[in-house]
Each structure stands twice: as structure tokens, then as C-alpha cells.
C-alpha positions as CSV (number, residue, x, y, z in Angstrom):
1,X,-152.2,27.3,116.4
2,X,-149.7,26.8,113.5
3,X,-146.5,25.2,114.2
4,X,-143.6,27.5,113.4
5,X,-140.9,25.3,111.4
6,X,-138.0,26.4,113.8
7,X,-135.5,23.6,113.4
8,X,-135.2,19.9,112.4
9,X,-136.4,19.2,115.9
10,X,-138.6,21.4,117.3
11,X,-142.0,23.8,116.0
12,X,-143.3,25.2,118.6
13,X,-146.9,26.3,118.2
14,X,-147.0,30.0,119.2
15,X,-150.2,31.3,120.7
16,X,-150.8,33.9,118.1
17,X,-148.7,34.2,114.5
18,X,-149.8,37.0,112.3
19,X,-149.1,36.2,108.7
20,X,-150.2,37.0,105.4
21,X,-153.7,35.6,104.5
22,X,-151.8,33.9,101.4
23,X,-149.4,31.9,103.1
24,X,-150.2,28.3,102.9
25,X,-151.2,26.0,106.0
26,X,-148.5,24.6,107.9
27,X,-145.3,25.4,109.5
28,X,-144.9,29.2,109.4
29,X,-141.1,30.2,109.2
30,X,-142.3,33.8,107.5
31,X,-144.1,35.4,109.8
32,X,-143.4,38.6,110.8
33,X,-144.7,38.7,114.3
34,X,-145.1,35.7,116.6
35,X,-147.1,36.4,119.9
36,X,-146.6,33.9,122.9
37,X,-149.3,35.0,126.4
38,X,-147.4,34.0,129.3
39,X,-148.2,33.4,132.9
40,X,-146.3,29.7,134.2
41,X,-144.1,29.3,130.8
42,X,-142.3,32.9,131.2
43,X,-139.0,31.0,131.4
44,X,-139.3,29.2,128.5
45,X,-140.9,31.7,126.6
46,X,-138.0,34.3,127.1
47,X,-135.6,32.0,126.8
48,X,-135.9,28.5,124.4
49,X,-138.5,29.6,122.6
50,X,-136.9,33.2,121.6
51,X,-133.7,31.8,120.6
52,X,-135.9,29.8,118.4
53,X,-137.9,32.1,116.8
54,X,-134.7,34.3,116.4
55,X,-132.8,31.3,114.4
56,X,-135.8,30.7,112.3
57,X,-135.2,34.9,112.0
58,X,-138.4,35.5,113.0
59,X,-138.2,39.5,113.0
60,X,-140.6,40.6,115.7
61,X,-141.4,38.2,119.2
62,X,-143.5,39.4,121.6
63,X,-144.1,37.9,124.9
64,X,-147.3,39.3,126.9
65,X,-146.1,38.9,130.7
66,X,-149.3,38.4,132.5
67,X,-147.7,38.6,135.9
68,X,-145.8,41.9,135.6
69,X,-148.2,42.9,132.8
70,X,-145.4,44.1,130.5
71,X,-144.8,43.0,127.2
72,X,-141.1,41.9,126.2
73,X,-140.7,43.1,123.0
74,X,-137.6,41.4,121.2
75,X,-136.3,43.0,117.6
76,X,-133.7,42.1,114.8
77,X,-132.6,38.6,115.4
78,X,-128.8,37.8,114.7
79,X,-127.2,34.2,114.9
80,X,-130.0,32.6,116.9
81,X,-130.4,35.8,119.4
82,X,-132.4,39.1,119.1
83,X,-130.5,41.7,119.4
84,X,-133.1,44.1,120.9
85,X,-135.2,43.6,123.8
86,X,-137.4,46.1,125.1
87,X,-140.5,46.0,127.9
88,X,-143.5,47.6,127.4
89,X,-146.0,48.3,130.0
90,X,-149.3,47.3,129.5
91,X,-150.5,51.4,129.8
92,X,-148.3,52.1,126.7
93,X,-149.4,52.1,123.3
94,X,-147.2,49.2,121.5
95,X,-146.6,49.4,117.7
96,X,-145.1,46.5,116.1
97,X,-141.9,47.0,114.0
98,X,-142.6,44.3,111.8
99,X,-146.3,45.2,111.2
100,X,-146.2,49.4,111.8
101,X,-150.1,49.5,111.0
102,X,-150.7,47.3,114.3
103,X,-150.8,48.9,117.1
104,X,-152.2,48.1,120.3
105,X,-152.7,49.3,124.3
106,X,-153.0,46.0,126.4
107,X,-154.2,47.9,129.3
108,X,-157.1,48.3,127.2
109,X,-157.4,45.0,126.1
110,X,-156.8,42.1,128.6
């Protein structure tokens, strides 16, 4: 887990950050996809921790719903908010935006 440098306060470590191989270790503000699994922390995860990732502009968040087994997709982040939040069931194939060459079915996976 790499902290992502979010504020002067807060990096929160997201469960998976994909980023180029060349970026140094450390805080990650430039990564174009940050991944957070969720089963107790959905709360948090949807809400904090998105408007975190959206101030630090991260471009794509996904949060992996293990209860509902949907996958909130959240897009083009504006002022500290994403301005687009889609769910994806698990039985749907799920392309990033930010990464078009990843592209995964969950219902295949977990």
C-alpha cells in the first residue's frame, strides 16, 4: 500500500493504486486509478475518502462493494467531488476510463 498525498492532513493508503512503473516510491497524487475493496468501510469509502481522492483530482475511483457486489465507479473529479458516479454489477465487463486497456469482469474474479 502507497499512501496517496491527498492533503496536508490526511494519505490514505488505498487498497490498490495503479501507476506508472516509473513513478517514484511514496505518496502517489498521479495515479490514474485508485481501487478501494469494501465490505465494513463502504461509508467511508464513498464518502471521505472519494472527496479525497477527487481534491487530489484523482481521475478514476473505484470502490468494489462486496455486499451488493457492485462496483461504484466515480469519473471526472471537479472542486473536491466527482462528477460522475456510475454502478457496475459484478456480471458486467468494467473498462476503466482512465486506463481503457484494463478491463475487467469481477464476477469472474472474486
Amino acid at each position: 500500500q502507497i499512501p496517496v498525498d491527498a492533503s496536508a492532513v490526511s494519505q490514505p493508503e488505498p487498497d490498490i493504486a495503479l501507476i506508472p512503473i516509473d513513478t517514484p516510491r511514496g505518496p502517489v497524487s498521479s495515479a490514474p486509478l485508485v481501487i478501494e475493496v469494501s465490505d465494513s468501510t463502504l461509508k467511508f469509502d464513498l464518502g471521505t475518502k472519494a472527496q479525497l481522492y477527487a481534491e487530489t483530482k484523482i481521475p478514476e475511483y473505484w470502490v468494489i462493494d462486496l455486499q451488493a457486489r457492485v462496483t461504484h465507479v466515480h469519473t471526472l473529479p471537479k472542486r473536491g467531488k466527482y462528477t460522475k458516479v456510475r454502478r457496475v454489477q459484478w456480471s458486467t465487463e468494467l473498462t476503466s476510463q482512465a486506463i481503457p486497456q484494463l478491463s475487467v469482469k469481477l464476477s469472474e474474479v472474486l
